[in-house]
N, C-alpha and C positions, 0 to 999 in steps of 0.2 A: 869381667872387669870393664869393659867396652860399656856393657848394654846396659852398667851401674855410673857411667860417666867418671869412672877413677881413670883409665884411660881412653886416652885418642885415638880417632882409628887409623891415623899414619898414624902412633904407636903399634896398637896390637897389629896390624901389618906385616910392620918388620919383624916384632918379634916374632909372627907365624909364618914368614917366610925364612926365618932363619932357622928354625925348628924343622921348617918343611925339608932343606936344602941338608940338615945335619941326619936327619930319618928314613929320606928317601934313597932308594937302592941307586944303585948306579947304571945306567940301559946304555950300552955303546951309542952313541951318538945317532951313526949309521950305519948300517949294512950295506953293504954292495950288491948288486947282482951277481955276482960270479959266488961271492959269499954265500949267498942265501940262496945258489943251486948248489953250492957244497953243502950245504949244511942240509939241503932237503935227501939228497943223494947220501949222504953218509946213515940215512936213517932209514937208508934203502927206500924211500915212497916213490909213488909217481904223485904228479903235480897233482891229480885231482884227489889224491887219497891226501894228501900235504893242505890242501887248500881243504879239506873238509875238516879236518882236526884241528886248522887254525880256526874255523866259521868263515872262511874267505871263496872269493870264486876263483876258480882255475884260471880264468883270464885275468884277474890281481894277480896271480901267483908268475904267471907266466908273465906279464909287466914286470912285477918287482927282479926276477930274474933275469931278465935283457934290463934292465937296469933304466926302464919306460919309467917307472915311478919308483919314490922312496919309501920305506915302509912308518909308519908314522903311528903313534897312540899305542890303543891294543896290542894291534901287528906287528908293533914295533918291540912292545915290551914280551910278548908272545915268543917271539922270534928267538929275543937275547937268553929268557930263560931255556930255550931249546937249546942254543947255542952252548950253556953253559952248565945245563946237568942233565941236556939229551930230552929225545923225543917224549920218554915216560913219564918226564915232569907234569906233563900235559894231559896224560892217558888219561 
């Protein structure tokens, strides 16, 4: 409807961000570092077998778990689906 000039694109916008906001999953905000050494720990790994299954390096892994960095995008949504229906989700 945009690219036919019926609507404006602050129209189609809002309506795509509203759409987006009603469709999109829900990813915890944050995780914390003590979080995300539970949650690595509960699925029995060590940090570099954890950091491989995500595509991450053992040293992000080991950041994000002393709580050096926040997990963000991917990592982040990665994370919450572990969090939420376990390691196999991922396998």
């Amino acid at each position: 409807m945009r690219a036919s000039g019926l609507m404006s694109e602050a129209a189609h916008e809002k309506i795509t961000l509203r759409h987006i906001e009603e469709v999109a999953p829900s990813v915890q905000a944050t995780l914390t570092g003590p979080e995300i050494k539970a949650l690595r720990q509960r699925c029995n790994l060590s940090q570099a077998v954890f950091a491989s299954y995500l595509h991450l390096t053992t040293g992000y892994v080991s950041q994000l778990e002393r709580g050096a960095k926040r997990p963000t995008g991917p990592a982040l949504v990665l994370l919450d689906v572990i969090r939420r229906k376990g390691i196999e989700a991922i396998l």
